[in-house]
KEMIRO-912354 format. One record per atom (N, C-alpha, C, CB): residue in one letter; x, y, z. Coordinates in steps of 0.02 Angstrom, whole numbers, plus 50000, padded with zeros to 5 digits. Atoms other than C-alpha are relative to their C-alpha. Glycine has a CB too. Layout:
<rs>
aXYZ/...
</rs>
This chain:
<rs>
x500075007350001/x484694812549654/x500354997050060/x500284997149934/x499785004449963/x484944801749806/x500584995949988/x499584996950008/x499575003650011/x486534793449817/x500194995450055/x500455003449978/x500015002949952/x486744778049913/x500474993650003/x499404999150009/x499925004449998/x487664763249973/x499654994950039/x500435000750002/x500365007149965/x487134744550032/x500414997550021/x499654994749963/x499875006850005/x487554733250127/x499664993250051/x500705000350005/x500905004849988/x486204719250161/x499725006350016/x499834992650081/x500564996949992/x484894729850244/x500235007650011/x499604996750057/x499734994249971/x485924745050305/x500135004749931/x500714998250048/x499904993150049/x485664762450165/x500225004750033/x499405003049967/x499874994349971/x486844774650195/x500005006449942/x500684998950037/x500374993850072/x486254791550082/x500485005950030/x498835003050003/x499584995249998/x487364804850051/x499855007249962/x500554996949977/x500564994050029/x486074816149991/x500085006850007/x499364999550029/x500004995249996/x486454830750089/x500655002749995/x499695001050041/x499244998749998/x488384832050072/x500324994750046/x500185007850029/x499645001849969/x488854821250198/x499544992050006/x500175005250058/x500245005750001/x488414801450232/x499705000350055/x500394995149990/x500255001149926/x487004797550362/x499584993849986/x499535006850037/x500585007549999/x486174781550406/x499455000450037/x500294993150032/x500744999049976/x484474776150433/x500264996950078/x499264994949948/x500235004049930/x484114771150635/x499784992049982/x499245004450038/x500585005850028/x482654759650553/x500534994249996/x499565001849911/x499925006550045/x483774749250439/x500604998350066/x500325001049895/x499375002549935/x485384749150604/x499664997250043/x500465005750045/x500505002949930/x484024743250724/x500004991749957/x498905005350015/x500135006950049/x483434729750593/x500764995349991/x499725003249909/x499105004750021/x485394723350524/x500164998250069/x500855005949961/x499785001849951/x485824722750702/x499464994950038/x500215005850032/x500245006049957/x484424710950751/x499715001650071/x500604995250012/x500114997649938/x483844721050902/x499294999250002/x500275007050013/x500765003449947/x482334712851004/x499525005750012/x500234996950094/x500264991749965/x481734731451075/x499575002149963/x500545006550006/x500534996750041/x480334739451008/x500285006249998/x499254999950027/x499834993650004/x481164754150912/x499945004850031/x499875001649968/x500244990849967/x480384768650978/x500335000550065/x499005001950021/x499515001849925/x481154761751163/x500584998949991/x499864993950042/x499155002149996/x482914756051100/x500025007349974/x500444992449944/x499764994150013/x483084773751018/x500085005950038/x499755001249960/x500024994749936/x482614781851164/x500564997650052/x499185000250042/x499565002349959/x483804772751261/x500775000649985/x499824993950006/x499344996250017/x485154776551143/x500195007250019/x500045000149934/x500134993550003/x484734793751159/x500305002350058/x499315001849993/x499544999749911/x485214793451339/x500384999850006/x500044996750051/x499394999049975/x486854789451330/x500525008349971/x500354992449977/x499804993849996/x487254806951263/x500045005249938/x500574999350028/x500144998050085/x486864809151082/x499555005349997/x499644993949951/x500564992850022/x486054826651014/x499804999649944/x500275007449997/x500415000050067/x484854828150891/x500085008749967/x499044997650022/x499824994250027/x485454842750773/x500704996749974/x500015006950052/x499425001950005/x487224835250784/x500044993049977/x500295001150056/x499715005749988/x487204817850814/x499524995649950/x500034998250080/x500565002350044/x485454811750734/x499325006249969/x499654993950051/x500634994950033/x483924820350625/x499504995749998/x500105003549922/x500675002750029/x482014814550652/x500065001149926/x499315003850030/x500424999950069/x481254811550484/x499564995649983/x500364999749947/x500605003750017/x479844803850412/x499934996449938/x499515004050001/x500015003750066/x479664789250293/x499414996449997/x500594995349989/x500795002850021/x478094780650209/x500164993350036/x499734999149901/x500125006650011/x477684762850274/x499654996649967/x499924998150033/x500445002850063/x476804753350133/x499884991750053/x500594999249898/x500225006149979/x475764739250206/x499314996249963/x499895001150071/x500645001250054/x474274728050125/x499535003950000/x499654994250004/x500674997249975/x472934738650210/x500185007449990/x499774997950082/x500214991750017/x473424757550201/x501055001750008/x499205005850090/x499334995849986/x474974767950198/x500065005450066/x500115004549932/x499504993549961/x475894776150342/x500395004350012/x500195000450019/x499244996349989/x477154787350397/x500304997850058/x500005007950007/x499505002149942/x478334782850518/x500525002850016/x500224994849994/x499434997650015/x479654789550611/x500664996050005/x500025005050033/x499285000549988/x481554787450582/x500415004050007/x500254997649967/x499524996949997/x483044794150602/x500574999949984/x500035000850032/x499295001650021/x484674799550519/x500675002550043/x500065003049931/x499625001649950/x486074795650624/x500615002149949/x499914992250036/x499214998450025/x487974802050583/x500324992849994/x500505005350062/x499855007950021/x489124786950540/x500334999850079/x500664997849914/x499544999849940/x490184793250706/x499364995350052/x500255009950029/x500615003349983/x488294788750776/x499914991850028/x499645000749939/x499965007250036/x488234772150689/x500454996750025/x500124999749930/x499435003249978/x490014766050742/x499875000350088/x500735004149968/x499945000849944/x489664768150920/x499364994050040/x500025007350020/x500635003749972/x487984760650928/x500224994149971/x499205002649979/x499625006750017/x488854744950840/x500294998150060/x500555000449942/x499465004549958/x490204742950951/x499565001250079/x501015003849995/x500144999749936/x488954743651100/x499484993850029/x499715007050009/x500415007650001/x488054726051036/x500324995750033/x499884996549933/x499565003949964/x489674718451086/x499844993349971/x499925000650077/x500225006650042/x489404704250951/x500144999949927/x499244998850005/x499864997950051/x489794700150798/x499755002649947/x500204997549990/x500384994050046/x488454708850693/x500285007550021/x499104999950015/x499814995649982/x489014724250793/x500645002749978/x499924999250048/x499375001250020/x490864720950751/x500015000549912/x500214992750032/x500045002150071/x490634717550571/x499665005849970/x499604993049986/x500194994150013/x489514733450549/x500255006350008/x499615000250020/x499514994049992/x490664744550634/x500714999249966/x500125001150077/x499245000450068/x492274738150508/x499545003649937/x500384988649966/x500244997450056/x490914742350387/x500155007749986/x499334998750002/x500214992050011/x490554761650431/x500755001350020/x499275004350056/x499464998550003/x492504761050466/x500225002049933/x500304995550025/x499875000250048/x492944757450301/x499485006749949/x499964992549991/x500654996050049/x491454767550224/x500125006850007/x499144998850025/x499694994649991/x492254782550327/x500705005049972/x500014998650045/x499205000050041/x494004779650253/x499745001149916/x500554990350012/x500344997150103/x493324780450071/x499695007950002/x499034993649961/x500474992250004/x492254796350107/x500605004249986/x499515003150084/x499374995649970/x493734804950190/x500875000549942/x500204994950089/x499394998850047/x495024800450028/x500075005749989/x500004997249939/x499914995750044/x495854811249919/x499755001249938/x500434999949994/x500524999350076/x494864807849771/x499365000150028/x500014993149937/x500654998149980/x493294808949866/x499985007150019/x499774995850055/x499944994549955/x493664823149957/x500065005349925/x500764999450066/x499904994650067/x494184831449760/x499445000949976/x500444997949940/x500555003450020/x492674823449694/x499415004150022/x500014993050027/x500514996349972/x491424832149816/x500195009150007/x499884996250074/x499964989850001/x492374851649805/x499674999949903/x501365005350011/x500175000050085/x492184847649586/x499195000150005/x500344992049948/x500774998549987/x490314845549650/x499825005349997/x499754998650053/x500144991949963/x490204861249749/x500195005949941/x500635001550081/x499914997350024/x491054869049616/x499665003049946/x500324998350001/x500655002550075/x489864863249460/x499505005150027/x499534989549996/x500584998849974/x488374867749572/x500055010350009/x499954994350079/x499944993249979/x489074887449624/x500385001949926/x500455001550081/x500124997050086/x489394887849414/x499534999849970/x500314997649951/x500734999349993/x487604884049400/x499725005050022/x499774996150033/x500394992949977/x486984897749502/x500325004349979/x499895001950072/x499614992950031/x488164909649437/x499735000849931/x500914999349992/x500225001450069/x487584904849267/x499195001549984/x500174992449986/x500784999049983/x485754905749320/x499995006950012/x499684995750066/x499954991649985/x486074924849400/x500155003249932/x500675002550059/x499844994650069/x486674929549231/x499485001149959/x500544997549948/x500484998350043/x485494925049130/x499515001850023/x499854996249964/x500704996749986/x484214932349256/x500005007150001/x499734998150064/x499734993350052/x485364950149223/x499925001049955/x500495001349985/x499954999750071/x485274947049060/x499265003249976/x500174992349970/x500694997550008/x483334945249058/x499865008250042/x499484993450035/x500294995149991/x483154958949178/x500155007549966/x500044999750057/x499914995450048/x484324971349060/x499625001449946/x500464999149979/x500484999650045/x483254967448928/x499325002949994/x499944995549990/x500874998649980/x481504972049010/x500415007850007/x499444995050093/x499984993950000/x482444987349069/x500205004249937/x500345001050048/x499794997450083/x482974990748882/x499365002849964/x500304992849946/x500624998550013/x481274988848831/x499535005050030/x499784995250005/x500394994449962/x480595000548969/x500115006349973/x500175000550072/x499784993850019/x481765014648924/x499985001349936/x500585001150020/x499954998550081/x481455014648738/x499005000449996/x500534991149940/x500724998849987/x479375014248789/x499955007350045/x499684992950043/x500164995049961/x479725028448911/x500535003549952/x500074999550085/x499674997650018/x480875036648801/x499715008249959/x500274994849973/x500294991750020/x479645048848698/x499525002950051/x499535000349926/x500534997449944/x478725053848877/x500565006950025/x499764992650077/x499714997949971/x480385057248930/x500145006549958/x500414995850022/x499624996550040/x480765067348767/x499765008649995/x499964996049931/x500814992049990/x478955079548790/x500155001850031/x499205000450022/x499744996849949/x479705084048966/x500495003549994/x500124996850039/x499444993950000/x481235090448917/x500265004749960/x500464998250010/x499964995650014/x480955097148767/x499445003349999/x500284999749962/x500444996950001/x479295103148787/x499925005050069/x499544995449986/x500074999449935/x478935103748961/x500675008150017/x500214990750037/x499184998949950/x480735110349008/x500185007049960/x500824992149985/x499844996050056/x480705123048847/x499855007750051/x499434998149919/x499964994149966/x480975142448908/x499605003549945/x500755002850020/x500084996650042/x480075148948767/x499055002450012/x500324995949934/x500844999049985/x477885155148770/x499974995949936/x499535009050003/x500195002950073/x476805144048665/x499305003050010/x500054990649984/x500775000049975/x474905146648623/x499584992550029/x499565002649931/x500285005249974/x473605138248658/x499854994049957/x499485002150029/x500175004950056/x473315130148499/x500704994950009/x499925004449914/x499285004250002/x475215122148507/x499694995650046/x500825003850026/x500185003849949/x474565114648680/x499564994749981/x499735003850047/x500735004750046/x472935107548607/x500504997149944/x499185006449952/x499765005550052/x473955097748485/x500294993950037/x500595003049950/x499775004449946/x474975088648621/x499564991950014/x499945005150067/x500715001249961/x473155084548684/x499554996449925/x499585009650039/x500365001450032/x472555080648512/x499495001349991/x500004997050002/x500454996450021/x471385094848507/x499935004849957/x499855001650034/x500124995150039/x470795109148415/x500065006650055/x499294998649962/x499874995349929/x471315125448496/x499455002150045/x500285006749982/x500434999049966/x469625129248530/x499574996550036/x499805002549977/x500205003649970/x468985114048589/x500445000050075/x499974994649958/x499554998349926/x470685116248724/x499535004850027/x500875004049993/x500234994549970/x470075132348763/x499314999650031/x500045005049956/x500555000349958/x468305127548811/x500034994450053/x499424999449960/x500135002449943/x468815113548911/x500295003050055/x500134994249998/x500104995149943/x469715124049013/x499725004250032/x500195002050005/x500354994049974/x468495136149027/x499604994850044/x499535005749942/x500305007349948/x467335118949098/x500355000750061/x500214991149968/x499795003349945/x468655115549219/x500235005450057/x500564995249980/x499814993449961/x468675134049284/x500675002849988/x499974998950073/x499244996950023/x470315138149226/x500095008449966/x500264994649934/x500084995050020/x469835151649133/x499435001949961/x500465000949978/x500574995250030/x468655166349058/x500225002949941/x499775005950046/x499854994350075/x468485176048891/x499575005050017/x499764996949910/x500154992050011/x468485194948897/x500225004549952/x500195003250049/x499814996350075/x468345203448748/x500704999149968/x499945008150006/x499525003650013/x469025191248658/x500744999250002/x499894999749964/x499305003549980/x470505186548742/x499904996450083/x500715007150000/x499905007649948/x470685169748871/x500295005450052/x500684991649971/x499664998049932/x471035176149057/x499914994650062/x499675007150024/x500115003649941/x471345166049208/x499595000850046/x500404999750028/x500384998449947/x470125163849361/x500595003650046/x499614993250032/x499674996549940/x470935171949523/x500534994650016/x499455001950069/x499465002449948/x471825157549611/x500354997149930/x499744993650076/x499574999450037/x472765155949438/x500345005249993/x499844998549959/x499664996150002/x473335172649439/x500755001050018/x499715002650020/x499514999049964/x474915179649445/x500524995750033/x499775002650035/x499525005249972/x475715163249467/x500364996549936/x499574994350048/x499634999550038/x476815165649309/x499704993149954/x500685000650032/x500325005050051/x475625152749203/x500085001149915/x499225000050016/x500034994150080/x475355166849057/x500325005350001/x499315003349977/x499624993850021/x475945180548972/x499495002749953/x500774998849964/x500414996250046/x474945195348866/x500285002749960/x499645004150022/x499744997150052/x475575198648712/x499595004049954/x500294995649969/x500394997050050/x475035212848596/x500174997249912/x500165008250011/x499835000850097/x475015210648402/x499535003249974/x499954991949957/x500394995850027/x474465222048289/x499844998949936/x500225005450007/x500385001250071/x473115220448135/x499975004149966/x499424998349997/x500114995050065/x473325230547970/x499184997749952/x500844998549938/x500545001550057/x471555231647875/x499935000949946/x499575001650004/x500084999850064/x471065231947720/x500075007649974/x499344996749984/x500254991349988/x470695251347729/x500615004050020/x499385001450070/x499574996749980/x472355255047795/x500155002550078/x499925004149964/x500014998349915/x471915256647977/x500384996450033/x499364999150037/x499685005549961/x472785248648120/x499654999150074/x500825001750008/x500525001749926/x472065240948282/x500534994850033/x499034995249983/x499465005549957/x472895230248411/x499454996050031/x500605003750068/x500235005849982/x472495214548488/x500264997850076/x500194995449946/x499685006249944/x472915205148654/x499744993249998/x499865001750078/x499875005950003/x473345188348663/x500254994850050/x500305000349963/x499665005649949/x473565175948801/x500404994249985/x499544996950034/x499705006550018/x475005165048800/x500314995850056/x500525001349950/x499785002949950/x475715150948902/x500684999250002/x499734994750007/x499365000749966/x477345149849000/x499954992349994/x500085003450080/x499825006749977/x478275134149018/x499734997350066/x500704999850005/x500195003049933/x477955131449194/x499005001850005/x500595005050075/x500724999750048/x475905136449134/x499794991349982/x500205005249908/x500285007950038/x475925121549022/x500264996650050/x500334996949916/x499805005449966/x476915109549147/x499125003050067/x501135000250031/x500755001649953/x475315116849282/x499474997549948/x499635007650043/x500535003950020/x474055111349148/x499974992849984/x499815002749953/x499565008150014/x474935093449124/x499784995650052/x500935000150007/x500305004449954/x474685090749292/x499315000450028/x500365000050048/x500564997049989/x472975098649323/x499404992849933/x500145010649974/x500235001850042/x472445090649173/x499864990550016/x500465003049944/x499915009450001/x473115070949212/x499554998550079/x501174996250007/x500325001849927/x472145073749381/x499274997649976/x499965007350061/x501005003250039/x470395071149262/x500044993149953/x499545007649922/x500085005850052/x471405057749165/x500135003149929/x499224996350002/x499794999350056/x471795066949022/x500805003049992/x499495003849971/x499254999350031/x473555066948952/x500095000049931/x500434994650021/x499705001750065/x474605070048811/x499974995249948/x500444999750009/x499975006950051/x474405058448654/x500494996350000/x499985001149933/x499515004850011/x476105052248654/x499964996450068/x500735003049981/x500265001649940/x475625048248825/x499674994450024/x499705003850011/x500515002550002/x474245040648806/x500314993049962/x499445004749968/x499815004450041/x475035029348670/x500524995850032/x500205003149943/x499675005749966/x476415022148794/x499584995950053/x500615002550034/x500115004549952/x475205016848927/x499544995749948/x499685002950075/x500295002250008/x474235009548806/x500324993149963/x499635004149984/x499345006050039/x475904998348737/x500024999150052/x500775001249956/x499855003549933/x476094995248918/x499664995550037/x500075003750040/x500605004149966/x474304989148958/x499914995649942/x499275004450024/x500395004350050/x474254979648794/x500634994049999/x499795004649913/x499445001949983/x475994973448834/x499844995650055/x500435005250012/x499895005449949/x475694966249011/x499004995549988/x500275005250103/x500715003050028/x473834960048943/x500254991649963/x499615006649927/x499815005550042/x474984947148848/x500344997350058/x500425001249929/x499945004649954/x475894942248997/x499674997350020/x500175000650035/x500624999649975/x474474941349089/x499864991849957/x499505008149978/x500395007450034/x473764927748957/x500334996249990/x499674999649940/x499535002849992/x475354919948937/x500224993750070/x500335005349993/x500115001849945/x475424916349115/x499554996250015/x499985003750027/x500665002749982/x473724910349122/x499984992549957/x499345006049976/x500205005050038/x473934897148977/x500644994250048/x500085001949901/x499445006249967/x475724888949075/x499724998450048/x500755001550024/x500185002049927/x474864888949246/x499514995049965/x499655006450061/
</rs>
């Protein structure tokens, strides 16, 4: 909020921390003949910098026929007091006791307290604002890690497990039937059946995926026969995980966080859409 003093025509605004006056309204109070745009330039000359001394800016002119912009400029009070005392008259005189006095008030001790209790308020505001934008962002990350939490849980104890599983264990993961697993891998070239038992193509070989286990069948009759059995290694299943998520298919529990994630930011998403 603009904060300002008067007196007759002369607003001095203290808007940005510090008091500056308009040109406009010091040209006007002082009664000066000159067509602005030429007396300001003429001030300008005697040695005043713009950055320091004055700031272009732009204000509306409201007239019967249309609205303008126009420029002015805010002048320091140090500014102000010099271009007074250079009328050499008593409007000049009387304006520069003004921005005297107006300087001496700024410059108190209760002003001077007055404007750090500002600064102070304002940098407990943003501190107050950063928190609660910690706050929110702990929270999202709370929520992340408790959504990524059973992905993380398949990796380390599944994934990460030293032990052989079959293939049927795998196909559950997957939310298949062992033999439905087993033929899509056979689809995706992964592997062959030779008398009955699953074997890898070539450029799977030998790259510690499986293991061949025997087990042996008692019959009815008393006979015995043996069997082989392909089973998968840990680092096996972690290559079919990623082999697998390259076609898009993943794990069910898997499947079930991105689908809390896409159904999740679907509500931002519309959320967003109804405030804008």
């Amino acid at each position: 909020m603009t904060t300002a003093l008067q007196k007759e025509n002369i607003r001095v605004d203290f808007t940005d921390g510090h008091p500056v006056v308009s040109a406009r309204d010091l040209w006007s109070a002082l009664g000066i003949k000159t067509v602005f745009r030429v007396w300001f330039q003429r001030v300008c000359e005697l040695g005043f910098a713009e950055g320091s001394d004055y700031t272009k800016v732009y204000q509306k002119c409201y007239t019967s026929r249309t609205n303008q912009t126009e420029v002015d400029y805010d002048l320091s009070v140090d500014m102000a007091k010099h271009i007074c005392m250079l009328q050499r008259n008593e409007k000049g005189k009387a304006y520069r006791q003004y921005f005297l006095e107006l300087e001496k008030a700024w410059n108190s001790p209760e002003k001077v307290m007055a404007r750090a209790l500002q600064i102070a308020r304002r940098q407990i505001d943003e501190l107050q604002e950063k928190c609660h934008m910690l706050i929110v962002q702990t929270r999202e990350q709370d929520v992340l890690i408790r959504e990524m939490q059973p992905k993380a849980e398949y990796h380390d104890n599944v994934i990460c497990s030293k032990s052989l599983v079959l293939t049927t264990q795998i196909a559950k993961d997957y939310g298949m039937s062992g033999t439905k697993f087993n033929a899509l891998l056979a689809d995706l070239g992964i592997q062959y059946k030779m008398r009955e038992q699953w074997l890898l193509y070539a450029p799977y070989q030998n790259q510690g995926y499986t293991a061949s286990t025997t087990f042996i069948i008692k019959h009815s009759d008393g006979s015995i026969s043996s069997r082989y059995q392909t089973e998968w290694t840990q680092k096996g299943r972690r290559f079919l995980y990623l082999f697998l998520k390259d076609y898009g298919i993943i794990p069910t529990v898997e499947k079930q966080l991105l689908e809390m994630t896409e159904k999740k930011r679907g509500g931002e998403d519309k959320n967003a859409g109804r405030s804008g």
